[in-house]
C-alpha positions in Angstrom: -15.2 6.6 -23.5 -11.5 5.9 -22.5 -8.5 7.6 -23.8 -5.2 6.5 -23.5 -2.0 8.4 -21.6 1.1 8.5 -22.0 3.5 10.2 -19.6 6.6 11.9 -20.5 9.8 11.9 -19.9 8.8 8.2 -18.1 6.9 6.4 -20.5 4.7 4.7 -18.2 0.6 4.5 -19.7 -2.9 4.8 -18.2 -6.2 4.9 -18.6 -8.1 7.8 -18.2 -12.2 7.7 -19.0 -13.8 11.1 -20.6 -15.9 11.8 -17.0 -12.9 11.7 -14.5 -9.9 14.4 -14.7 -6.1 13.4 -15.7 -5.1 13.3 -11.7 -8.2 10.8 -10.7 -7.6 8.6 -13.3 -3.5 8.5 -13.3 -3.8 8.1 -8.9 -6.5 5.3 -9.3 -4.0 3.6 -12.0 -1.1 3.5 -9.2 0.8 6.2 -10.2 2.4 9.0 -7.9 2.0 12.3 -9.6 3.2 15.6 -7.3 0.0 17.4 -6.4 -1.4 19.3 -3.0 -4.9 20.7 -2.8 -6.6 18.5 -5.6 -9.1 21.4 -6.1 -7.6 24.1 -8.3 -5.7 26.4 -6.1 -2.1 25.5 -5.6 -1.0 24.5 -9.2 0.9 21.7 -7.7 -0.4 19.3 -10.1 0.6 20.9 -13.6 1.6 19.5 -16.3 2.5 20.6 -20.1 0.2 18.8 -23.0 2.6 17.6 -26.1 -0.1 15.9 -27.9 -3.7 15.5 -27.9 -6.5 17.5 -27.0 -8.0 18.1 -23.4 -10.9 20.2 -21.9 -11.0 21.7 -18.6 -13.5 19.7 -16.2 -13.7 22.4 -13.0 -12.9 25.8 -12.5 -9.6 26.3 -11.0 -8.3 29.4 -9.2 -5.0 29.0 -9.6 -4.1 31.4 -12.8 -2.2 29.5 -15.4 0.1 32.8 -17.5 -0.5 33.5 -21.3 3.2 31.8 -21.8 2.3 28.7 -19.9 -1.1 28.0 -21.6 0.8 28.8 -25.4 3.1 26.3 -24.3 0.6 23.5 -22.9 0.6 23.6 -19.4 -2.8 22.3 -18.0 -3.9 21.3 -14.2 -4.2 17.5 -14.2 -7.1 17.9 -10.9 -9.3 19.9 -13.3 -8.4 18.5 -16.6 -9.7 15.7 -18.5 -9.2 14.0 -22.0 -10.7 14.2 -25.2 -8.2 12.0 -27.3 -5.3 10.1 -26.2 -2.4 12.2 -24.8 1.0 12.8 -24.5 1.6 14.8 -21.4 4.7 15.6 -19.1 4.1 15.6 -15.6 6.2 15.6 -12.3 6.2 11.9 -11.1 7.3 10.7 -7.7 9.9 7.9 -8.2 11.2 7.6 -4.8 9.3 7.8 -1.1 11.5 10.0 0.1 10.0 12.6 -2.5 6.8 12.6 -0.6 6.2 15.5 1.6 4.7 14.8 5.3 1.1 15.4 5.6 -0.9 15.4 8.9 -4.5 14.9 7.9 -7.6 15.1 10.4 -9.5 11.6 9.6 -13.2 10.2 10.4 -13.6 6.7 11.2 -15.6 5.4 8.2 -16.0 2.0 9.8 -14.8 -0.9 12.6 -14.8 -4.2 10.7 -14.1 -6.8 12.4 -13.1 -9.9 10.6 -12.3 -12.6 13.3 -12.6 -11.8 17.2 -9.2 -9.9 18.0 -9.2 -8.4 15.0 -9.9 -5.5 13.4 -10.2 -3.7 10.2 -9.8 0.3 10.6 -11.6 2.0 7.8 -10.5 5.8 7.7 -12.0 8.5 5.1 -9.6 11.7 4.6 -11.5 15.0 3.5 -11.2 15.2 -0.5 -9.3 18.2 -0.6 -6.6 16.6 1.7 -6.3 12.8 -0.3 -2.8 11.1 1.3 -0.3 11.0 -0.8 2.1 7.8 0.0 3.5 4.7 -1.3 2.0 0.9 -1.1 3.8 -0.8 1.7 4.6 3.0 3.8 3.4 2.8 7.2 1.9 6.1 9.3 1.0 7.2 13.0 -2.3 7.4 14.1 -3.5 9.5 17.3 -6.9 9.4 19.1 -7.2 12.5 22.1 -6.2 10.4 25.1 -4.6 7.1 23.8 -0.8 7.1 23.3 0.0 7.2 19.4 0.9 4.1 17.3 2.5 3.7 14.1 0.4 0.9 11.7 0.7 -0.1 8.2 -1.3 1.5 5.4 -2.9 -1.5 4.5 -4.8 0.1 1.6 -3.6 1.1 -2.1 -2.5 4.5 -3.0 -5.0 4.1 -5.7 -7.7 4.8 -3.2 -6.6 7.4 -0.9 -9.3 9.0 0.4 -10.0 5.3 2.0 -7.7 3.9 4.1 -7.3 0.8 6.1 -5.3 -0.6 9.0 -5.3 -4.2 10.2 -5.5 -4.0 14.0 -4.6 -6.8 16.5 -6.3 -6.6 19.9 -3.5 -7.1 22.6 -4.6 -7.1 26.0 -3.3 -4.2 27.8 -2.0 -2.5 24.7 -3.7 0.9 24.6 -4.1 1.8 21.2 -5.6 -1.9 20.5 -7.9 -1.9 23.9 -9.4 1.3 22.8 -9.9 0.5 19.0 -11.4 -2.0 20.2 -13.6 -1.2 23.4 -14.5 2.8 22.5 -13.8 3.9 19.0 -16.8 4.7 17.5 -17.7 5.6 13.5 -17.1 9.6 12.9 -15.2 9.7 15.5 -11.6 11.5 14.6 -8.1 10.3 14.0 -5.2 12.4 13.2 -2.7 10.4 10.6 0.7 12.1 9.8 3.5 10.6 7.5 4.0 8.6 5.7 7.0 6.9 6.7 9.2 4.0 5.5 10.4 2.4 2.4 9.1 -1.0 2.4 7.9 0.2 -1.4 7.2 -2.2 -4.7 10.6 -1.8 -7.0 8.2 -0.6 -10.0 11.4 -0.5 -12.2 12.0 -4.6 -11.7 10.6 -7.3 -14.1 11.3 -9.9 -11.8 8.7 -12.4 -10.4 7.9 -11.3 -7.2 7.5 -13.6 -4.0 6.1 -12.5 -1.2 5.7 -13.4 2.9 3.1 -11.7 5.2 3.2 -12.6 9.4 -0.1 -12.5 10.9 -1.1 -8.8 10.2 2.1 -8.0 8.3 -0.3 -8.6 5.8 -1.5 -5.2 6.0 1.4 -3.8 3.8 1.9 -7.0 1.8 -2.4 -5.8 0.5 -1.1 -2.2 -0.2 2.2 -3.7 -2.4 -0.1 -6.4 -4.2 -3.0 -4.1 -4.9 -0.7 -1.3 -6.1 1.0 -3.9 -8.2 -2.6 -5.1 -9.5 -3.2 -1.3 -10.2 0.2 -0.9 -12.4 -0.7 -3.6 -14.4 2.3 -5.3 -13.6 2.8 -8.7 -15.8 5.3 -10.8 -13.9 4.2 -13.5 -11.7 3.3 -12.9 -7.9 3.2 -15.5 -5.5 1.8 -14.4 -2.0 2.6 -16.7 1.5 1.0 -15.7 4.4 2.0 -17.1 7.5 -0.5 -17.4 10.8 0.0 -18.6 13.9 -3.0 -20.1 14.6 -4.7 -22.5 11.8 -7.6 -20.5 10.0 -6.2 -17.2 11.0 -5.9 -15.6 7.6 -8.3 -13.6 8.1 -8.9 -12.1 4.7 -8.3 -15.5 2.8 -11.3 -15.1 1.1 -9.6 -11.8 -0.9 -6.8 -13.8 -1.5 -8.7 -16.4 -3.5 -10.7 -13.7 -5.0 -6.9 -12.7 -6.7 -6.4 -16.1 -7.5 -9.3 -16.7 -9.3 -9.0 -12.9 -11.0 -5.3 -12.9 -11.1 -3.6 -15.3 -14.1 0.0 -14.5 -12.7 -0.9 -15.0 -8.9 -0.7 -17.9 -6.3 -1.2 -18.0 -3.2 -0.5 -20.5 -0.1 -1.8 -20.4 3.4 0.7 -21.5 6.0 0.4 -21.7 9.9 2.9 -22.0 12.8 0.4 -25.0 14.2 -0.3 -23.6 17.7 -1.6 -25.5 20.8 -4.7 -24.8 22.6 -4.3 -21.5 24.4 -1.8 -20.0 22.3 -2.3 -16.9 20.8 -1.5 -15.1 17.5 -0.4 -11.6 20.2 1.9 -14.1 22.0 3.7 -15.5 19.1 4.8 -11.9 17.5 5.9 -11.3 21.0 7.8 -14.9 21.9 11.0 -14.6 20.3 11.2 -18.6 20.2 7.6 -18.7 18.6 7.7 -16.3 16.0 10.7 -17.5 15.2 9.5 -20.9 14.7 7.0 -20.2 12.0 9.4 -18.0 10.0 11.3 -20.7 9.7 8.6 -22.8 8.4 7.2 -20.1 5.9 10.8 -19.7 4.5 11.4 -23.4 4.4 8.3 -23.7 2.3 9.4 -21.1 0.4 13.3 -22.2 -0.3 11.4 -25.8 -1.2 9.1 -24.5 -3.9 12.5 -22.0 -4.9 15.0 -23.9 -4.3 16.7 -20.7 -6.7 16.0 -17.3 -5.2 18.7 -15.1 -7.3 16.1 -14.0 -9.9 13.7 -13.1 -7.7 11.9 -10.3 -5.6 11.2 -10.8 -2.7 9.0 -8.6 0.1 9.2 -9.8 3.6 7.0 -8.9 6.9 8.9 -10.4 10.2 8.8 -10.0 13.9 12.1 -7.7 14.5 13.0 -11.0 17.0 13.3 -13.1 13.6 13.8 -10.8 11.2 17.9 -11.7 10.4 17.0 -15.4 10.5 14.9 -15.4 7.8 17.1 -12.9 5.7 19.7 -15.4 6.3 18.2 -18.4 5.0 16.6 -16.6 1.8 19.9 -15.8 1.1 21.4 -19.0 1.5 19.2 -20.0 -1.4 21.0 -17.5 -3.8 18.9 -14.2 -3.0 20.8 -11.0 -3.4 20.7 -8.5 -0.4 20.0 -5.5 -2.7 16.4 -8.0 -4.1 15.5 -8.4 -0.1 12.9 -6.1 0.9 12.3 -6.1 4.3 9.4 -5.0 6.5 10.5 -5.7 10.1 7.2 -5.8 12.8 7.3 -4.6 16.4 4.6 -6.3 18.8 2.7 -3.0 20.4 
């Protein structure tokens, strides 16, 4: 059975089925509640019950007071619904208002889509879930291997899963030994999150968007938090490769399209020549230059008016102004610019 809820003072609605508690099924809808230990103990996850009728799923720990329980207040981790709700709850509205979290992780599993690169599937213990935004990046440490910092490419939705889209460059350390050594159960500390390359919830403007190689990590983590939410204006998704065929998850993207009534999507590549690599292009100013150009040319072409539009950007740091420049010679405002800028290592 599923039960509609309504958050308060916000507005904003999900769905929450009978079986799962308030917390699971608000976090798998895309929203940022405040919580900590997810199990009963901190009380970081209350919230006070104005309508409706709820029962309490697991034993919690944490002792609610004979005032706060006359007055409503439940534990969304160990609560779930028996009618529709009105409840108020602490929501997280800006990334800043995430608290840094270093969380031991297992390696879950090394996918590798296409031969220098990688899919990193990590799996946080469920009492320690990451809390973060679509789009925020973190820094990962193996014992031995200098840290890096990579893009969440996953949805907040699903935070006990995580993913990061690796590139194998030759002598890089982190990529040589994702790619040579890491091994499944093998640990990873992640701490963050960091940035603020987030999805403007409170816009109703279509949305454009342009992944580089994998820049399309965060551009996953925007689109399926966006998916998540529900949200109703069109998205159109670019993705630019170096090399032709280089999308390497093309096949989700059609999967979108063919799900998705408000989404399109269009491959582009740089067109490289024999013996040019995707690694060399993010690190060739001239090169990585050259295909934003072409991805923003396609895109001014097909919106030849950007000033209603949002628009979420990954670029090489070498191109990154050039781009922003021509976007906003086609009428887009600074403040609708939202810019994730790439380094090479």
């Amino acid at each position: 059975m599923t039960f509609r809820i309504r958050m308060l003072p916000s507005g904003k609605e999900f769905s929450a089925e009978k079986t799962e508690t308030l917390l699971e099924a608000a976090l798998r809808s895309g929203i940022a509640l405040k919580y900590n230990c997810n199990n009963g103990t901190c009380g970081g996850c209350g919230g006070r019950l104005v309508a409706g009728k709820t029962h309490d799923t697991f034993h919690h720990d944490f002792v609610l007071s004979d005032t706060q329980k006359a007055q409503g207040h439940v534990l969304l981790c160990c609560t779930s619904a028996e009618t529709d709700l009105e409840i108020e709850v602490n929501e997280i509205g800006r990334a800043e208002g995430i608290p840094q979290q270093q969380i031991a992780t297992k390696v879950e599993r090394l996918e590798r889509v296409q031969e220098d690169t990688i899919i990193l599937h990590l799996r946080t213990p469920r009492s320690q879930t990451l809390r973060f935004f679509a789009g925020q990046h973190l820094s990962l440490a193996i014992d031995g291997v200098p840290q890096r910092s990579k893009s969440l490419a996953s949805c907040p939705c699903n935070a006990m899963h995580l993913q990061f889209h690796i590139r194998h460059v030759p002598g890089e350390p982190f990529s040589e030994y994702v790619f040579r050594q890491l091994k499944p159960s093998q640990t990873i500390m992640i701490a963050g999150p960091q940035g603020s390359f987030t999805l403007d919830e409170s816009s109703h403007r279509p949305i454009i968007l342009l992944a580089y190689e994998t820049g399309f990590a965060p551009i996953k983590s925007i689109i399926e938090h966006a998916i998540a939410l529900e949200l109703e204006q069109p998205l159109h998704l670019y993705w630019m490769a170096h090399k032709p065929g280089d999308h390497y998850l093309k096949n989700l993207c059609r999967s979108w399209l063919d799900a998705l009534d408000n989404f399109k999507f269009t491959a582009l590549d740089g067109g490289s020549t024999a013996g040019e690599s995707s690694w060399e292009a993010s690190a060739d100013p001239a090169l990585g230059l050259r295909d934003m150009e072409t991805a923003g040319t396609a895109i001014t072409t097909g919106y030849p008016d950007l000033s209603g539009y949002d628009v979420y950007l990954t670029a090489p740091d070498s191109s990154a102004q050039e781009i922003a420049s021509l976007l906003q010679q086609a009428g887009l405002p600074e403040e609708q610019l939202h810019l994730d800028v790439m380094k090479r290592f």
